[in-house]
N, C-alpha and C positions, 0 to 999 in steps of 0.2 A: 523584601523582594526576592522571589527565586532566581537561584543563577543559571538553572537550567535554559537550554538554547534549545526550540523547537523548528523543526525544521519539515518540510513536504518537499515531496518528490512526484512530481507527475509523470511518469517512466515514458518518451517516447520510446521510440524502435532504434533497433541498430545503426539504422540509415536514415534515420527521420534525417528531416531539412536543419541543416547550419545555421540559417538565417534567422535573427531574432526579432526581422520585421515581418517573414511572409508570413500569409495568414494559415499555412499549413501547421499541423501539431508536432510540436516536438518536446524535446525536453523541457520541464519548467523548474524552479526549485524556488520557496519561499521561505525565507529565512525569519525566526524570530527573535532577537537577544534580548536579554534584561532590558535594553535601555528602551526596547521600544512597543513595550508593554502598554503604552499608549499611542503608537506612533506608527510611523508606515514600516511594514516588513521590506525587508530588503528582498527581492524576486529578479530573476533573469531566467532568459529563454533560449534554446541552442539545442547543439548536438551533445551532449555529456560523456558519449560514447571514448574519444579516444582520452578524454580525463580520464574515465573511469576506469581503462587498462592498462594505467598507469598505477594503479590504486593494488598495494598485497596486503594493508593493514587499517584498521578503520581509523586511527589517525589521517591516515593517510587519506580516506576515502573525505573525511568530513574539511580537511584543506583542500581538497579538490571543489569542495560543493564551494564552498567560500571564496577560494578564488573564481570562482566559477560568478559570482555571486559580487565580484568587487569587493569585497571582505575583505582589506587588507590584515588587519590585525585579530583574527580572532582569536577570543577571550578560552581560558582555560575552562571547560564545564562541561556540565552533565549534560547530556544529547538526547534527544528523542528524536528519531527518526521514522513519518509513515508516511509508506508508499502507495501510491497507488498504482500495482501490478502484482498480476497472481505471484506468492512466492514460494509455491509449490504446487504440483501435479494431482490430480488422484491418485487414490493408492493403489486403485487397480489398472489403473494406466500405466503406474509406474513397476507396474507387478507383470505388465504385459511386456513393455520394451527390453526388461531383465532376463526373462526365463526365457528356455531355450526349451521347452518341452510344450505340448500343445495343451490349450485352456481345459481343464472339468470345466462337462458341459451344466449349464444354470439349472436351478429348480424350476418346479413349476411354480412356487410364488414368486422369485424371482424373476422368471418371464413374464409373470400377470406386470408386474410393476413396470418393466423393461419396456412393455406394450406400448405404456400411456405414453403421456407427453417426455419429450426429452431431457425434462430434467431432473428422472428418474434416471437417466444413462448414465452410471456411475466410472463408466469410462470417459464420460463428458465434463461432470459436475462434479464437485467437491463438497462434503456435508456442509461446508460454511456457505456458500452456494446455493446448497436445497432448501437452509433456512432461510433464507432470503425472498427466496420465492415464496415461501410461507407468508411474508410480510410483504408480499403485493408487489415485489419488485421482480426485473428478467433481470438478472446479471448475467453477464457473460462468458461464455467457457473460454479455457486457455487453449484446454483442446480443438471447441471446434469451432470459433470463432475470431480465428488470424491471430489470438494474442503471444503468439508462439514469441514473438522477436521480443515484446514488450517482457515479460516472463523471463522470458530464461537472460535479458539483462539485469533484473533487478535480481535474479537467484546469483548469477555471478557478483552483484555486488555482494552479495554474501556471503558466498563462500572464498571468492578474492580477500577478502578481506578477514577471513577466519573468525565469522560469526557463528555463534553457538545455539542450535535452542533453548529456550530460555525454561530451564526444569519447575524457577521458582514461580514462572509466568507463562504458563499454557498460551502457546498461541503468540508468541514473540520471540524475539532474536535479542541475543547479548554479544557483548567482547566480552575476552578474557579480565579486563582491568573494569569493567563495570559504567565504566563512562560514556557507552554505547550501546542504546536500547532501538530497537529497529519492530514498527507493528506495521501492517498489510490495514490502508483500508480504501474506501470507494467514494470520491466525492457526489455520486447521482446517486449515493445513500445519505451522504452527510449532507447535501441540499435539504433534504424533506427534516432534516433536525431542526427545531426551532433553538437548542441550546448552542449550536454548531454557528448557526445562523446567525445568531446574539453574538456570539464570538469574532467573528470574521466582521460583521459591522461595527464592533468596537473601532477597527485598526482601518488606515486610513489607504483606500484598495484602488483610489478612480484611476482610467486608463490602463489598467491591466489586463492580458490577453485571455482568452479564457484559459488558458493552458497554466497561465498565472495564479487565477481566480481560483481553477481546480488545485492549486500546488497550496494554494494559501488555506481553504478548506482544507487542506491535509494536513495544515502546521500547526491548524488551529485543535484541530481535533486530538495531533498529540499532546496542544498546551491542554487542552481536557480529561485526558488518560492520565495525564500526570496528575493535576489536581482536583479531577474527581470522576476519578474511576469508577464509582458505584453507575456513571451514566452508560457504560457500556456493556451489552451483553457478552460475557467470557465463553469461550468454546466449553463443551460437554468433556467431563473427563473418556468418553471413548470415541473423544474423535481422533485420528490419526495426527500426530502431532506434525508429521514431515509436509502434511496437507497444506497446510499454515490455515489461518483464520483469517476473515474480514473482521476488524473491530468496527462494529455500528450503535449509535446511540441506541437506547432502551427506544426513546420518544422519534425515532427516524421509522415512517410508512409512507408508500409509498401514495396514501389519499391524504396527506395531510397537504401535500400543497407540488407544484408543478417541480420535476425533476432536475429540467432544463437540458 
């Protein structure tokens, strides 16, 4: 039996709702240990916000999830952490808000592209994003569609906490000690996976909020990245690494069955 501990994060907002009965979204987090590899994950729902700024180190950050979580005693082990919230920017968004000199004006095939639909806006979308769209799905921009709060909480988790890019793992976050691995993914991508799907009805879910539901799709997905990675498509080596990536099953489109 692995002793890895898989964990989901469903990132509300700064000021999402406290309350872990309203039916408003807020923070979720689905915990999985060894012992409950057949059993119900442990989940709770709140604000995570004033844990999480308590949080400088990812020990620290993963006793917060836990007590967060009723966890008293958690077990010493390898972590997998996937979020669901952008955990980085475009590159040329982020190339816009830095400089201090006025933009070179676009090509003309670059304006042909710019023309179409929006999620050619590369001030909008992030290549992990355009491929998406490729596979029949809208994801959502960071930039232009409110997820600013959600975002840049989940980027302060990681940099609060002195996460690294991960050089040996495109498209993921490490700690220095190895015992904290952190991937970005999207549970209305991980719905349409039938392996994902298999997964999350193994474990025993009834009465859980959707915010739950979504956190548990996210815990299930790192127990799959762990033990069989060949199911997820890996970023391009020239996509911008600071981008981050959605990790999405091979077998996740959006016609194989309703997104929810």
């Amino acid at each position: 039996m692995s002793d890895t501990i898989y964990i989901g994060w469903d990132v509300g907002a700064w000021h999402c709702d406290s309350s872990k009965t309203t039916a408003k979204s807020n923070d979720a987090f689905a915990v999985i240990l060894p012992r409950d590899m057949s059993g119900t994950p442990s989940t709770s729902r709140g604000n995570f916000s004033i844990n999480l700024l308590q949080c400088g180190d990812s020990k620290k950050l993963i006793d917060a999830i836990f007590y967060f979580c009723g966890i008293k005693e958690p077990p010493l082990s390898k972590v997998i952490l996937a979020i669901d919230a952008p955990l980085g920017f475009p590159k040329i968004f982020r190339e816009l808000l830095l400089q201090y000199e006025p933009c070179k004006p676009f090509g003309s095939a670059e304006l042909k592209t710019m023309k179409g639909q929006s999620r050619h806006n590369t001030f909008l979308y992030r290549e992990t994003e355009r491929q998406l769209f490729e596979r029949g799905f809208e994801p959502k921009s960071a930039v232009g569609d409110r997820l600013g709060s959600h975002a840049t909480k989940a980027m302060y988790a990681l940099h609060a906490c002195k996460l690294q890019l991960n050089k040996k793992l495109k498209g993921s976050w490490k700690d220095n000690e190895g015992h904290l691995t952190v991937i970005e993914v999207y549970p209305t991508v991980l719905r349409t996976s039938d392996e994902v799907s298999k997964k999350v009805d193994s474990y025993i879910s009834a009465g859980l909020s959707r915010d739950e539901e979504d956190a548990l799709y996210c815990a299930c997905a790192a127990e799959l990245f762990d033990k069989s990675p060949d199911l997820f498509k890996p970023p391009p080596n020239d996509v911008d690494d600071a981008e981050g990536w959605i990790w999405a099953p091979d077998d996740a489109r959006q016609s194989n069955k309703s997104s929810g």
